[in-house]
C-alpha positions as CSV (number, residue, x, y, z in Angstrom):
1,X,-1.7,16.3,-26.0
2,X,-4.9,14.5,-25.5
3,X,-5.8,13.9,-21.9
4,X,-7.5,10.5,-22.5
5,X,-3.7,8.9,-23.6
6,X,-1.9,11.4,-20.7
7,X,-4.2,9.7,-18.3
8,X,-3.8,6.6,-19.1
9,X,0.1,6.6,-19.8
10,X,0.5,8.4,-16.1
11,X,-1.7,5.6,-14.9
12,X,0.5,2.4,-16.4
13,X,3.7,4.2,-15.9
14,X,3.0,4.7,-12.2
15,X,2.2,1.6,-11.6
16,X,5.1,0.4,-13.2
17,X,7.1,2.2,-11.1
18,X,5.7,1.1,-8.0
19,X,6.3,-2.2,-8.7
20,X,9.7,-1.8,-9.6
21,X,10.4,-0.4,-6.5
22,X,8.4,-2.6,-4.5
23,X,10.8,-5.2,-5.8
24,X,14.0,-3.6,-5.1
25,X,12.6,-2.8,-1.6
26,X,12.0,-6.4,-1.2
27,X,15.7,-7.8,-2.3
28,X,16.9,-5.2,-0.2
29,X,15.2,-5.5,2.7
30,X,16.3,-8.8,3.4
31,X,19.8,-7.6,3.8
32,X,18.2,-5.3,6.2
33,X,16.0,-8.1,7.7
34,X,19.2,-10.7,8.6
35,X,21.1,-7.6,10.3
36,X,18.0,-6.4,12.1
37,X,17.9,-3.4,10.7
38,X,13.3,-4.0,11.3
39,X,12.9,0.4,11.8
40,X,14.6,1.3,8.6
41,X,12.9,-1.6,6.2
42,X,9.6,0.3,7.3
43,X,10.3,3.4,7.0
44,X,11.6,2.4,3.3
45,X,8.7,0.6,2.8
46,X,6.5,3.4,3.4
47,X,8.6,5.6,0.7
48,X,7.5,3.3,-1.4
49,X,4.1,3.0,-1.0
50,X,4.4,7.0,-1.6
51,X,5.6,6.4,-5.0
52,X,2.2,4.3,-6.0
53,X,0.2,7.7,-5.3
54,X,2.6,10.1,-6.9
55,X,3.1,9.7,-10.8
56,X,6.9,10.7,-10.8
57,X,8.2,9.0,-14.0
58,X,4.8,10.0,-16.4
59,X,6.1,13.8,-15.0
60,X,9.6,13.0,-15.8
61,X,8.3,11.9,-19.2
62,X,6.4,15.1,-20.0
63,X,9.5,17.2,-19.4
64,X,11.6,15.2,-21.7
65,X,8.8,15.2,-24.4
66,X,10.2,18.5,-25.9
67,X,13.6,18.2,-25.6
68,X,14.0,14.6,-26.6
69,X,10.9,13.5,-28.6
70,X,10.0,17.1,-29.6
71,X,6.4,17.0,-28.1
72,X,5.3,14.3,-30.2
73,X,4.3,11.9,-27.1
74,X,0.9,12.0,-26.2
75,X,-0.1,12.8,-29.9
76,X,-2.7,10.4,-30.9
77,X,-3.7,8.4,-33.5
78,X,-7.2,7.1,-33.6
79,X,-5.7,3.5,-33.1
80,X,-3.6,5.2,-30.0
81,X,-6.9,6.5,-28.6
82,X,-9.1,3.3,-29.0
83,X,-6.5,1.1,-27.1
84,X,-6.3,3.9,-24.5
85,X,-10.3,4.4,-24.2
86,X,-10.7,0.9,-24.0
87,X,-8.0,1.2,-21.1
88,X,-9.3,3.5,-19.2
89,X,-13.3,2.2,-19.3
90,X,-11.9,-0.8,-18.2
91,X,-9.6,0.8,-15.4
92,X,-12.9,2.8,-14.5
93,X,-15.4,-0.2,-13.9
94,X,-12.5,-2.4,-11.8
95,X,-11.7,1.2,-10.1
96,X,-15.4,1.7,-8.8
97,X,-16.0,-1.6,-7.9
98,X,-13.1,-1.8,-5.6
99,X,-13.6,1.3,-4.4
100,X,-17.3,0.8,-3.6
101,X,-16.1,-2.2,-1.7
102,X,-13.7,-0.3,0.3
103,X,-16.0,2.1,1.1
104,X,-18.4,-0.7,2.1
105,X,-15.6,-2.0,4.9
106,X,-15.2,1.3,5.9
107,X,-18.6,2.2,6.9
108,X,-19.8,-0.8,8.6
109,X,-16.4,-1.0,10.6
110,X,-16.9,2.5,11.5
111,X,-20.8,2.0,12.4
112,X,-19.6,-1.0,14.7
113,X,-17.3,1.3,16.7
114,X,-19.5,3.4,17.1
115,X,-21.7,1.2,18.7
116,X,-19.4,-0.6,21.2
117,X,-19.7,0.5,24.7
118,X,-17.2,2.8,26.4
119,X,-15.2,2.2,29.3
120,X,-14.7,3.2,32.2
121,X,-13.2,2.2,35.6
122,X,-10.0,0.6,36.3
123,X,-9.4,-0.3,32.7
124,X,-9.5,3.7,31.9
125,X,-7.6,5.0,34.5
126,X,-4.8,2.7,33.2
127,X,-5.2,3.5,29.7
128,X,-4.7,7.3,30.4
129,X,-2.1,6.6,32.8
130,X,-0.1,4.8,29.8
131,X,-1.4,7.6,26.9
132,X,0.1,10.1,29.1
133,X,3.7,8.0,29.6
134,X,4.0,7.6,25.7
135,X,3.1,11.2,25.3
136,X,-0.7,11.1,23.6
137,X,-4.1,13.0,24.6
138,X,-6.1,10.4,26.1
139,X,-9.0,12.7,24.4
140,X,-7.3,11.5,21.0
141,X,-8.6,7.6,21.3
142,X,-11.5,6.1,23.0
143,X,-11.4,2.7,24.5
144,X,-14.4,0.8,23.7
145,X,-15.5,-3.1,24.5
146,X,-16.6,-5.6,21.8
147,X,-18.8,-8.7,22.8
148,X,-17.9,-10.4,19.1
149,X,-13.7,-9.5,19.3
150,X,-11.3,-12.4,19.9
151,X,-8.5,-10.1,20.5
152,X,-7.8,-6.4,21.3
153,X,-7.7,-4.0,17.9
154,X,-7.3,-0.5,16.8
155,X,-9.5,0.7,14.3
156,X,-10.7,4.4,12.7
157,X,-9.0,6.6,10.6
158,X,-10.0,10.1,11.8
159,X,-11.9,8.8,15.2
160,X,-9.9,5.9,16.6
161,X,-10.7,3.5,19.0
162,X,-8.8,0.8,20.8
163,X,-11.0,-2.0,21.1
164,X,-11.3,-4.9,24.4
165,X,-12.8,-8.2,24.4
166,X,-15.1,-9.0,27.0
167,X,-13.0,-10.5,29.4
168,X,-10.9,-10.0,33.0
169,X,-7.8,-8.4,32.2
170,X,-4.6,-8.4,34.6
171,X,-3.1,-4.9,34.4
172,X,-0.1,-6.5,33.1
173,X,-1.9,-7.6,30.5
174,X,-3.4,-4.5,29.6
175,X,-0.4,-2.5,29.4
176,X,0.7,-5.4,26.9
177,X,-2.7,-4.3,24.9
178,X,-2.2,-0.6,25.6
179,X,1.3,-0.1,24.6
180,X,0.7,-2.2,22.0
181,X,-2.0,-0.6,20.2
182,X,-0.8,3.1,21.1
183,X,2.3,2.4,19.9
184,X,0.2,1.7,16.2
185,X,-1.3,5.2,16.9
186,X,1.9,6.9,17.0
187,X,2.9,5.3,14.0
188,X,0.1,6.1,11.8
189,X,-0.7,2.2,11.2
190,X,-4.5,3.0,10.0
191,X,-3.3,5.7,7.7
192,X,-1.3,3.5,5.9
193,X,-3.3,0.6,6.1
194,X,-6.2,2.7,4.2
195,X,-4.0,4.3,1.8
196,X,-3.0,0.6,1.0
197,X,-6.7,0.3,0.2
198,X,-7.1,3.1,-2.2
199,X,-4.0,2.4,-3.4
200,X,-5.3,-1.6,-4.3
201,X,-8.5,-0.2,-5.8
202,X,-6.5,2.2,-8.3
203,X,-3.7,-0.8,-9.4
204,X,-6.0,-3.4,-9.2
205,X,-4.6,-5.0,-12.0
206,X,-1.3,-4.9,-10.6
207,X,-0.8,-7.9,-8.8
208,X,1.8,-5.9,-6.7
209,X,-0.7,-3.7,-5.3
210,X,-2.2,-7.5,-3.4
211,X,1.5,-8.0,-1.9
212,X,2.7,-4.8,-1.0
213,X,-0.4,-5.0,1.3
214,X,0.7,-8.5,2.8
215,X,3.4,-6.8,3.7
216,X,2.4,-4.1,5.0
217,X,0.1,-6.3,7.5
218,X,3.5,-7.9,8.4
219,X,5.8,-5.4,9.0
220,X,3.3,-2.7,10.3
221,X,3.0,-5.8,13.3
222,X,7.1,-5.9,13.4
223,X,7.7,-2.5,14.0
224,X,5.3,-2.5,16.6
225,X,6.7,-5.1,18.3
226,X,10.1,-3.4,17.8
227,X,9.3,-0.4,19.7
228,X,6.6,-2.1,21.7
229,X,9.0,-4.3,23.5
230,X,11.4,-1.5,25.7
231,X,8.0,-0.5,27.1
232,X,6.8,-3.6,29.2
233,X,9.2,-5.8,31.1
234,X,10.3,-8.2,28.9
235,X,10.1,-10.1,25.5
236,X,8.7,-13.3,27.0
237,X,6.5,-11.0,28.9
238,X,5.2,-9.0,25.8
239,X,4.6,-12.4,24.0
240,X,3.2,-14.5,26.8
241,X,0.5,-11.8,27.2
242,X,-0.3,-11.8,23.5
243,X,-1.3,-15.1,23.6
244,X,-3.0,-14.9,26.5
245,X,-5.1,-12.6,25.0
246,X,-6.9,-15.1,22.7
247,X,-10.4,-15.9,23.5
248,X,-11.4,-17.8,20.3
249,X,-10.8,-18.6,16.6
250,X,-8.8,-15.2,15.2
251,X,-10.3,-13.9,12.1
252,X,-7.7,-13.6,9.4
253,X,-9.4,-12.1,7.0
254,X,-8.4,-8.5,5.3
255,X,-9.6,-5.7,7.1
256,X,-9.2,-2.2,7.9
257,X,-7.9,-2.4,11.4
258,X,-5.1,-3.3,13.2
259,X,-4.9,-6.4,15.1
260,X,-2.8,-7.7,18.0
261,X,-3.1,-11.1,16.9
262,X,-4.2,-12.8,13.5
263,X,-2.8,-15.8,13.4
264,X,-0.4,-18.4,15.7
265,X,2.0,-18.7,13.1
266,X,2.4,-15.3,12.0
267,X,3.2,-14.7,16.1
268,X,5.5,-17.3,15.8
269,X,7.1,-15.2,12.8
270,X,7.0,-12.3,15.2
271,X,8.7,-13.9,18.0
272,X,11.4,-15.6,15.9
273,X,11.8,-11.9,13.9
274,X,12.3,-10.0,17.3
275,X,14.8,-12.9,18.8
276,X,17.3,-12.6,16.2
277,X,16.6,-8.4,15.8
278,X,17.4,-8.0,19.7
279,X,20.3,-10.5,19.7
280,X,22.2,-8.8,16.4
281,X,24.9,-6.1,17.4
282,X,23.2,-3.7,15.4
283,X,26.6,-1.1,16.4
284,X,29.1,-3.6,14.6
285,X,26.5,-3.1,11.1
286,X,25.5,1.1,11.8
287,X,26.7,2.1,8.4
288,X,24.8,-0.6,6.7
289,X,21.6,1.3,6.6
290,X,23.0,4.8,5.0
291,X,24.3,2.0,2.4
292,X,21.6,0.5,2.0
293,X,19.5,3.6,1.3
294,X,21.8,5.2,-1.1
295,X,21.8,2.0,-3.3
296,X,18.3,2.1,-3.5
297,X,18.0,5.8,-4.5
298,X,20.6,5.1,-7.4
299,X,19.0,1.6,-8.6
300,X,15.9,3.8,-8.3
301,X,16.9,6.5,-10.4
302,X,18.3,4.0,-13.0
303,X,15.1,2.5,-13.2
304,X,13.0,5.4,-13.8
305,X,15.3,7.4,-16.1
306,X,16.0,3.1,-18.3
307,X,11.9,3.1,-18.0
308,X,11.1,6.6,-19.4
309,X,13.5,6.6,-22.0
310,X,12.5,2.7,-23.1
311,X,8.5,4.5,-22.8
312,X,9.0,7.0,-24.8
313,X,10.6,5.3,-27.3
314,X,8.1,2.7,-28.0
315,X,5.8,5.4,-27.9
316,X,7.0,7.3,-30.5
317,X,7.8,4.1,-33.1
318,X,4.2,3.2,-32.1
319,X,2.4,6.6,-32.9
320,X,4.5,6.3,-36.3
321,X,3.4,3.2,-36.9
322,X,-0.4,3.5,-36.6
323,X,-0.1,7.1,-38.4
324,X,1.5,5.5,-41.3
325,X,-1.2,2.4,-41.3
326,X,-4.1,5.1,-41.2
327,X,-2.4,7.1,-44.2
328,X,-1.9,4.0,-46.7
329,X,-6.0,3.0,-45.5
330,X,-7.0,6.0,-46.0
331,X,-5.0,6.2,-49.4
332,X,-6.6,3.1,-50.6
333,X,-9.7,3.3,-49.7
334,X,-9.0,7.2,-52.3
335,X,-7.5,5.0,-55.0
336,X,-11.0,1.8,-55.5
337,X,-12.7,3.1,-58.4
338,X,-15.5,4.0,-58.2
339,X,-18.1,0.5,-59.5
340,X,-21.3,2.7,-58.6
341,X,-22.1,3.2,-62.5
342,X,-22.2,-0.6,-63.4
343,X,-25.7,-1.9,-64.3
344,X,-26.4,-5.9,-63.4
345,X,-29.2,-6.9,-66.3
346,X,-31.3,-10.0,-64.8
347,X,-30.1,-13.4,-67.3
């Protein structure tokens, strides 16, 4: 077994899988979608980002090599290990670059939070007040003011802040902003939203990779909303505040934060999304998500047991292939004679 073809193979096949499942998530999750079903479409999509980072089909494949292929996959041929060199090289340049970039983001978003001013004061006193009703350490977030934001954010991964425009706040507006933004905390929003990252700079020949993290920016803001809502008065009061949050033109632009608001129409998503979720009798469809689930996991495990077999297949008739093209080369180049003794006289 030569590592520079295992690495490669557990690379492609991984992201194959992925984006399988990405897909069947997506079909799916629109039956999910029109029932209202918003909880369990994110808690599947998250399974599935899981399955970008862990190469469960190339493992599957290496345990089948003996007993179906008898170990030849992963054998190499020179032409086997040129293609997967040149592979990997250029996995390895697109790899750094994006992760370089990443890193980039990360720093100077994490030098600017560090650089806003705390607060204190009214504004404090509230935010603790509402940590403590949804069960968080005030001493786990700092809340911080930024003269630039048009509208309230979370950002860090291992330090988090919750982040104010400058502005006069009414306090039902900031327990809009608080409960809003803690309720992100709880679920892990900046975790996944940098895992998304990595993940992008790994597969970043996947085009996948670039919608599973639209998606992620989408749902992670429906699912807030979701369990936002119960926690202020109303719907129209949740919303109303949103927008009266805007200070300026929203920057829409990928980053590594959560934000309350990036665009109008993707709030106008939101609030159409959360109508229909809160109007559905989710009781008359409570079976529908335990179905749901359990045709996933077996169109799942179709797909990767059809994609290793079909994998391993090609491999082996490939490794065949070249071995049998290097043996009749090298037999020819054996079988020239040898011209070395001829003597050209000048005419």
């Amino acid at each position: 077994m030569d590592w520079t073809i295992s690495f490669a193979m557990a690379i492609f096949l991984t992201s194959t899988t992925g984006s399988a499942l990405f897909m069947i998530w997506y079909v799916i999750g629109k039956i999910l979608e029109k029932t209202g079903f918003i909880h369990v479409m994110y808690e599947l999509f998250k399974t599935v980002l899981a399955f970008w980072f862990f190469p469960l089909a190339f493992l599957v494949l290496a345990v089948e090599n003996k007993l179906q292929w008898d170990g030849i996959l992963f054998r190499y041929t020179p032409a086997i290990k040129r293609n997967c060199t040149v592979f990997l090289l250029i996995w390895l340049t697109g790899m750094i670059c994006f992760l370089l970039d990443y890193i980039r983001k990360n720093q100077i978003l994490n030098r600017h939070c560090h650089e806003l001013i705390p607060v204190d004061g009214r504004e404090w006193d509230m935010f603790v007040e509402i940590c403590e009703d949804m069960h968080i350490r005030p001493g786990k977030l700092d809340l911080v003011v930024d003269y630039k934001a048009k509208t309230p954010y979370l950002c860090g991964l291992r330090s988090q802040y919750v982040v104010l425009p400058v502005r006069e706040y009414t306090r039902r507006q900031l327990r809009v902003i608080y409960v809003h933004e803690l309720t992100h905390y709880k679920q892990n929003s900046q975790l996944w939203r940098h895992m998304t990252a990595i993940g992008k700079a790994l597969y970043f020949f996947n085009p996948f990779i670039f919608l599973l993290q639209r998606q992620l920016e989408f749902w992670g803001e429906y699912i807030c909303d979701y369990e936002a809502i119960p926690r202020v008065e109303s719907m129209k009061v949740y919303f109303g505040e949103i927008m009266n949050t805007i200070t300026g033109q929203i920057n829409d632009q990928e980053l590594l934060h959560t934000q309350l608001l990036r665009s109008k129409p993707q709030l106008l998503k939101r609030i159409e999304m959360m109508n229909k979720t809160y109007q559905i009798d989710q009781h008359r469809y409570r079976m529908l998500p335990a179905i749901v689930i359990g045709i996933m996991m077996v169109i799942s495990t179709i797909f990767i047991h059809v994609q290793t077999h079909w994998t391993g297949e090609q491999y082996v008739n490939y490794y065949f292939q070249t071995a049998e093209a290097e043996e009749e080369s090298g037999a020819a180049e054996e079988e020239l004679p040898d011209k070395s003794w001829i003597v050209h006289e000048n005419p």
